[in-house]
TIFILUM-364953 format. One record per residue (C-alpha): residue number from 1; residue in one letter; x, y, z. Coordinates in pm, 1 decimal, decimal comma. Layout:
+-----+---------+----------+----------+----------+
! num ! residuo !       xx !       yy !       zz !
+-----+---------+----------+----------+----------+
! NUM !       A !        X !        Y !        Z !
...
+-----+---------+----------+----------+----------+
END
This chain:
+-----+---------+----------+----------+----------+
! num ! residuo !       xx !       yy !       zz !
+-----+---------+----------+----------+----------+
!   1 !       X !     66,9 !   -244,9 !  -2308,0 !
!   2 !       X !    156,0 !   -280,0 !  -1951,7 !
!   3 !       X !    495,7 !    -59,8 !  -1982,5 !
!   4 !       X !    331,2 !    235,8 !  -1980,1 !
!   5 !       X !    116,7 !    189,8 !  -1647,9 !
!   6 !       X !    498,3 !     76,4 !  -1484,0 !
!   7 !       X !    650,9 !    413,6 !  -1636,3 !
!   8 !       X !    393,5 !    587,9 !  -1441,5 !
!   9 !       X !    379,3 !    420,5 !  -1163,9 !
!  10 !       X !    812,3 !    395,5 !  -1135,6 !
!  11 !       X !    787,7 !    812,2 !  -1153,2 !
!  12 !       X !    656,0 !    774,3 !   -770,3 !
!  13 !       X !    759,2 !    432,7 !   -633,8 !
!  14 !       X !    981,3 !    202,4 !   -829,1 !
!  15 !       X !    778,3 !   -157,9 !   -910,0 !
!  16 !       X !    950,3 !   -480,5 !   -842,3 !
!  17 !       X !    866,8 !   -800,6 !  -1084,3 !
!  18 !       X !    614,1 !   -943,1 !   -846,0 !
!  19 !       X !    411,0 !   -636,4 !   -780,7 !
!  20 !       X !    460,9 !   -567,3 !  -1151,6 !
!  21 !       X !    298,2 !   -927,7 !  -1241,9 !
!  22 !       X !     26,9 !   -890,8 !   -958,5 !
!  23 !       X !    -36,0 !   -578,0 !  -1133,3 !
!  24 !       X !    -55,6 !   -750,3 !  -1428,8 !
!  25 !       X !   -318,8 !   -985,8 !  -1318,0 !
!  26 !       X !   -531,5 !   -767,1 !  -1186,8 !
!  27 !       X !   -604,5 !   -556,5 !  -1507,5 !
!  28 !       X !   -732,2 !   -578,3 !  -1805,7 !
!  29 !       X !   -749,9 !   -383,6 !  -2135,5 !
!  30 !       X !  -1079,7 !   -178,3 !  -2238,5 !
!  31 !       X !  -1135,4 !    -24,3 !  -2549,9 !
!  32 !       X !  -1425,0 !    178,4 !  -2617,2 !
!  33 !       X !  -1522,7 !    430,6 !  -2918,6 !
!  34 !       X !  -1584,9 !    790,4 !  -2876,5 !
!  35 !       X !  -1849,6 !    943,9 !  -2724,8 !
!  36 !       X !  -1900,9 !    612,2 !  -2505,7 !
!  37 !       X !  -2000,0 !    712,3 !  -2131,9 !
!  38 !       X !  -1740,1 !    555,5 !  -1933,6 !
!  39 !       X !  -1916,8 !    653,8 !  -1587,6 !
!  40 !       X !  -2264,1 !    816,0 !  -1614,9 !
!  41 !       X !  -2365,1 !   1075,8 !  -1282,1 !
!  42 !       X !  -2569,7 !    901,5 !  -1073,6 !
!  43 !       X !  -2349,6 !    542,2 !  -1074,6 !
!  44 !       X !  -2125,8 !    470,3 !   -788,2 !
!  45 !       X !  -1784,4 !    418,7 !   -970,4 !
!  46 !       X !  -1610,1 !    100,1 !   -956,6 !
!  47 !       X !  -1332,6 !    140,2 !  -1195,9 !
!  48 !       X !   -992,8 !    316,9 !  -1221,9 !
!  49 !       X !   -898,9 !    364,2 !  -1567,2 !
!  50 !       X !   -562,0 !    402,2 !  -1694,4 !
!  51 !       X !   -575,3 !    572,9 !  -2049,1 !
!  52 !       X !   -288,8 !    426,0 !  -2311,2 !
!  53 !       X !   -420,7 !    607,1 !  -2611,7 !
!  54 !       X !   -777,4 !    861,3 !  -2640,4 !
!  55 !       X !   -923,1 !   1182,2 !  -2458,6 !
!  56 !       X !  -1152,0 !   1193,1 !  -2166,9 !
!  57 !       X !  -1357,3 !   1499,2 !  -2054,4 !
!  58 !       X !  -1542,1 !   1463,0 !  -1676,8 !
!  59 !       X !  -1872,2 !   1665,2 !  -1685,0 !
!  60 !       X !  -2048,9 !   1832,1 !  -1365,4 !
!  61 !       X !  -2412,7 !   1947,2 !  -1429,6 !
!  62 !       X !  -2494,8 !   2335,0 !  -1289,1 !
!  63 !       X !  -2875,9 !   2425,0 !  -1355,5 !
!  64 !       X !  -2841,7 !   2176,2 !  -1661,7 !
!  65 !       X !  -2561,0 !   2357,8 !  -1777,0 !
!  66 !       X !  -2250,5 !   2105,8 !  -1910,8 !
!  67 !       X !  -1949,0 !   2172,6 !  -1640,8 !
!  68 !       X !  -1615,5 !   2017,7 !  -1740,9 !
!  69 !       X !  -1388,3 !   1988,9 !  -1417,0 !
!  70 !       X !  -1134,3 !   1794,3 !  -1597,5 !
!  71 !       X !   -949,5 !   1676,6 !  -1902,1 !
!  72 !       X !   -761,8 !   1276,3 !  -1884,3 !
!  73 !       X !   -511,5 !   1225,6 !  -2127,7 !
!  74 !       X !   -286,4 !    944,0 !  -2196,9 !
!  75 !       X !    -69,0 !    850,4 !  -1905,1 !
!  76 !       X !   -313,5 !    990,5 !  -1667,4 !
!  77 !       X !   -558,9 !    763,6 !  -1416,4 !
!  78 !       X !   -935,3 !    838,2 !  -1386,4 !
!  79 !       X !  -1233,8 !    769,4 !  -1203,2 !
!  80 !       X !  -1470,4 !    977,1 !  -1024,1 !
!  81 !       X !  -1246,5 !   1014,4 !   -726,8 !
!  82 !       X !  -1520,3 !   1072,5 !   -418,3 !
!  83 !       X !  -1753,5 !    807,7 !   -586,0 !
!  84 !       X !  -1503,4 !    527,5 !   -611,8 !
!  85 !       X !  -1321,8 !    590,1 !   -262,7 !
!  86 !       X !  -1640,6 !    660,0 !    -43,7 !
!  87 !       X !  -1910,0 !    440,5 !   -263,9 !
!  88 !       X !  -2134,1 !    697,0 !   -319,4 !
!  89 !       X !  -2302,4 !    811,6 !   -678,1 !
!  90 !       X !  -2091,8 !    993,4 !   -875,0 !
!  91 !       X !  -2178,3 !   1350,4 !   -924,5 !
!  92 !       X !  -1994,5 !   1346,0 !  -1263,7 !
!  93 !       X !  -2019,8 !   1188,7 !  -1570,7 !
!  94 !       X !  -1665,8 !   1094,3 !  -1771,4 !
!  95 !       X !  -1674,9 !   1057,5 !  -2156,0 !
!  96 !       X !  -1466,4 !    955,2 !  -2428,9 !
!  97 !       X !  -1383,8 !   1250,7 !  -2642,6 !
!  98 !       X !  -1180,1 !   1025,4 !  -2898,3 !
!  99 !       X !  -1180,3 !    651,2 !  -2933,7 !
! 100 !       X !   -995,5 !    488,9 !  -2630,1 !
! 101 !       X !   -735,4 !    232,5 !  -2465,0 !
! 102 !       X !   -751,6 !    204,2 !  -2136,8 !
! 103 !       X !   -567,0 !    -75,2 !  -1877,2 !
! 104 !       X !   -845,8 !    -76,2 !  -1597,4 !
! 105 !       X !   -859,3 !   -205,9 !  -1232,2 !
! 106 !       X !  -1177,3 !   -304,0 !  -1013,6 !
! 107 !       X !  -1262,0 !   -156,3 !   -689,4 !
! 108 !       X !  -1239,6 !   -491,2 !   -561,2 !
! 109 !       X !   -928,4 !   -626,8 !   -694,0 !
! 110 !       X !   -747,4 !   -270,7 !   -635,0 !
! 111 !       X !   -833,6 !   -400,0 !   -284,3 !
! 112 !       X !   -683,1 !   -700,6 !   -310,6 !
! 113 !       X !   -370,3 !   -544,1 !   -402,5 !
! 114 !       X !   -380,1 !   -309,7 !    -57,5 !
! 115 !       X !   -401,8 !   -650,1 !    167,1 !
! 116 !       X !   -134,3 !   -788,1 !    -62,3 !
! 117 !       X !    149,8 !   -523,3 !    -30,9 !
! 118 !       X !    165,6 !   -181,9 !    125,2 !
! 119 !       X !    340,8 !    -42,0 !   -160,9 !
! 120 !       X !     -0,3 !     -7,3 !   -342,1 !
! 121 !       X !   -172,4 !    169,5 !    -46,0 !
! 122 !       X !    147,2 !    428,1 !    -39,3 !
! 123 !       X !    110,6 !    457,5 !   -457,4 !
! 124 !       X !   -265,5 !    546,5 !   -349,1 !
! 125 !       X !   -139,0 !    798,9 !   -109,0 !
! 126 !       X !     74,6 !    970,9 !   -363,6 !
! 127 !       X !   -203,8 !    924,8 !   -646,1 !
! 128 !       X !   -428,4 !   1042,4 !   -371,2 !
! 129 !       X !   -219,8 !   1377,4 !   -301,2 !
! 130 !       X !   -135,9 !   1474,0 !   -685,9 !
! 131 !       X !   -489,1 !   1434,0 !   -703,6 !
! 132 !       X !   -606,5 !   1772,5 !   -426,9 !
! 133 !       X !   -269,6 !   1937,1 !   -547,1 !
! 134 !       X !   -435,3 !   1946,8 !   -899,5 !
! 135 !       X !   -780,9 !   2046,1 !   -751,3 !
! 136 !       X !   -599,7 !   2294,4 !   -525,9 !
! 137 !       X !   -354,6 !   2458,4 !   -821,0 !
! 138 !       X !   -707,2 !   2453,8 !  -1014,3 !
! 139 !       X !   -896,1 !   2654,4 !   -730,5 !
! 140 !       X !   -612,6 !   2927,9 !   -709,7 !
! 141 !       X !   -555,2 !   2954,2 !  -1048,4 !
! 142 !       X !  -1005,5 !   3091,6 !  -1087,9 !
! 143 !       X !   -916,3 !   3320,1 !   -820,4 !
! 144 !       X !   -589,1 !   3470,8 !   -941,2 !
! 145 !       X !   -567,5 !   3459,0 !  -1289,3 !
! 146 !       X !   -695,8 !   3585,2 !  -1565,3 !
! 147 !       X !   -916,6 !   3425,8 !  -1856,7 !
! 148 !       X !   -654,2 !   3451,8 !  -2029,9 !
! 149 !       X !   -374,7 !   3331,1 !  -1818,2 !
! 150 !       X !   -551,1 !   3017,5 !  -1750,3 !
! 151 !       X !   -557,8 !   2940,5 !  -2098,0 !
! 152 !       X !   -217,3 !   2975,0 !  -2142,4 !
! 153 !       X !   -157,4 !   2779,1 !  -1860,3 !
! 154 !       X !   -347,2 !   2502,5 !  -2013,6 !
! 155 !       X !   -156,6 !   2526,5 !  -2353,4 !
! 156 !       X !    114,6 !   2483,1 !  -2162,4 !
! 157 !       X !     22,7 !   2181,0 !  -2017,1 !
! 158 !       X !   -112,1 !   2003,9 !  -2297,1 !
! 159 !       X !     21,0 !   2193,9 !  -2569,7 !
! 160 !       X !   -208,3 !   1995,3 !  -2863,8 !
! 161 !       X !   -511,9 !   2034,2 !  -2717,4 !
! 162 !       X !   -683,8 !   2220,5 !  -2959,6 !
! 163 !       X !   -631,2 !   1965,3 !  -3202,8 !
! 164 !       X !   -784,1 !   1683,3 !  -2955,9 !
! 165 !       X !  -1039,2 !   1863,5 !  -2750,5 !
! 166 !       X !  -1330,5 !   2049,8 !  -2901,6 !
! 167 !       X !  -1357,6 !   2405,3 !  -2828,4 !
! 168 !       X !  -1703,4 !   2440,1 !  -2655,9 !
! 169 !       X !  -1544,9 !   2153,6 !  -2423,2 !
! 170 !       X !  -1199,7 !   2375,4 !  -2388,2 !
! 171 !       X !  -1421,2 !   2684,7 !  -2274,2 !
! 172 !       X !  -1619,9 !   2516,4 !  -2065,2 !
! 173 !       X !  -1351,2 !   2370,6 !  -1890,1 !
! 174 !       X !  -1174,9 !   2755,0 !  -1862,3 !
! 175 !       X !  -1514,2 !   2855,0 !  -1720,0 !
! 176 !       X !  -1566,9 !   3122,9 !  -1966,3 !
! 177 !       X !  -1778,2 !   3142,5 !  -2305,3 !
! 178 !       X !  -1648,5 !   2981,3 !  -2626,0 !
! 179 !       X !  -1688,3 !   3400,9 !  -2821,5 !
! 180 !       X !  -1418,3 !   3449,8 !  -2532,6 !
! 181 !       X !  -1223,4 !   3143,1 !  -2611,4 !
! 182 !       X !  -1230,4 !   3322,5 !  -2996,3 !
! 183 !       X !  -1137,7 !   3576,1 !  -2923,3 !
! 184 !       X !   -834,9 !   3502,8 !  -2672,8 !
! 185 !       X !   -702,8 !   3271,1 !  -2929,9 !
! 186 !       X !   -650,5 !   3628,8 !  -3144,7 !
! 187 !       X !   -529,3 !   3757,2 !  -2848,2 !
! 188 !       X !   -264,5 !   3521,0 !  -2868,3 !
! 189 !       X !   -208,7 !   3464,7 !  -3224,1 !
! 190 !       X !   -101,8 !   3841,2 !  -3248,8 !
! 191 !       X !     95,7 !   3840,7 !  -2972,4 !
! 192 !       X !    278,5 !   3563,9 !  -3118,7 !
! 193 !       X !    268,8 !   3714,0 !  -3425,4 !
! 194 !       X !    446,1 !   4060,5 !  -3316,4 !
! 195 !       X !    746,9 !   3849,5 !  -3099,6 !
! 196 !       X !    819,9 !   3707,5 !  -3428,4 !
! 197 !       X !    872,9 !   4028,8 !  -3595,9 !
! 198 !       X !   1058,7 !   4167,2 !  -3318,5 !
! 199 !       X !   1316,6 !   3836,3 !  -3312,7 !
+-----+---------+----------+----------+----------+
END
């Protein structure tokens, strides 16, 4: 169960056997069923969840309208990143899409680990930094691309996501209506269609 949490954390600073049994200590499995709220706005977060198996969406409330800033998929950590660092209510809501593993970590006890060893505060600061270099590749991508670049963008990222992530939530997320998402998924399917004939 563990393994996968090291494999992640090894990709930016290699774990030694006592900071990969501390780490052990410290967490602890969660499993919860789709549609479960696994922060709710409002709450100030006091989790970080590591997702083994499952589908997460993060929602952001405009006027009442459903927002989805984000997508966490297995191998990726999540929490409501200004909530659990400043402990202040979240202004997002995260919930399960599919049923869920997670390997979670307090607030408290990820705390622990900081006074322990300062290889967990420099993990933070690389966590920490993918984190704005996602929010900042996100921001440039609404103001240069196209509806339709985006969403190939995001195929290319997570190239099964259609088959995970409802489409409503998949629009959302690309900021544009789900008759748009229709009909750039023709878009695509022809263009597909005619490099086939042409190979």
């Amino acid at each position: 169960m563990h393994e996968q949490l090291f494999q992640t954390f090894n990709q930016l600073i290699p774990l030694g056997p006592q900071q990969r049994e501390e780490l052990r200590r410290v967490t602890y499995p969660l499993e919860l069923p789709k549609g479960s709220l696994l922060l709710e706005r409002g709450q100030i977060c006091n989790h970080l969840h590591f997702i083994l198996e499952g589908v997460v969406r993060a929602v952001h409330y405009d006027n009442w309208k459903e927002v989805i800033p984000w997508f966490g998929f297995e191998g990726d950590i999540v929490n409501s990143h200004l909530s659990f660092t400043y402990r202040q209510p979240s202004l997002e809501s995260i919930i399960l899409i599919s049923d869920c593993k997670f390997l979670s970590i307090t607030y408290e006890s990820l705390q622990y680990l900081y006074s322990k060893d300062p290889i967990w505060q420099n993990l933070s600061r690389l966590f920490i930094e993918r984190y704005y270099i996602d929010v900042q590749e996100r921001l440039i991508s609404f103001l240069s691309l196209t509806a339709y670049e985006r969403y190939e963008q995001l195929l290319q990222k997570y190239p099964d996501i259609e088959d995970r992530v409802n489409l409503g939530h998949i629009a959302s997320y690309l900021g544009i209506r789900q008759e748009t998402l229709s009909n750039l998924r023709k878009r695509r399917r022809r263009h597909q269609c005619n490099q086939g004939k042409t190979n």
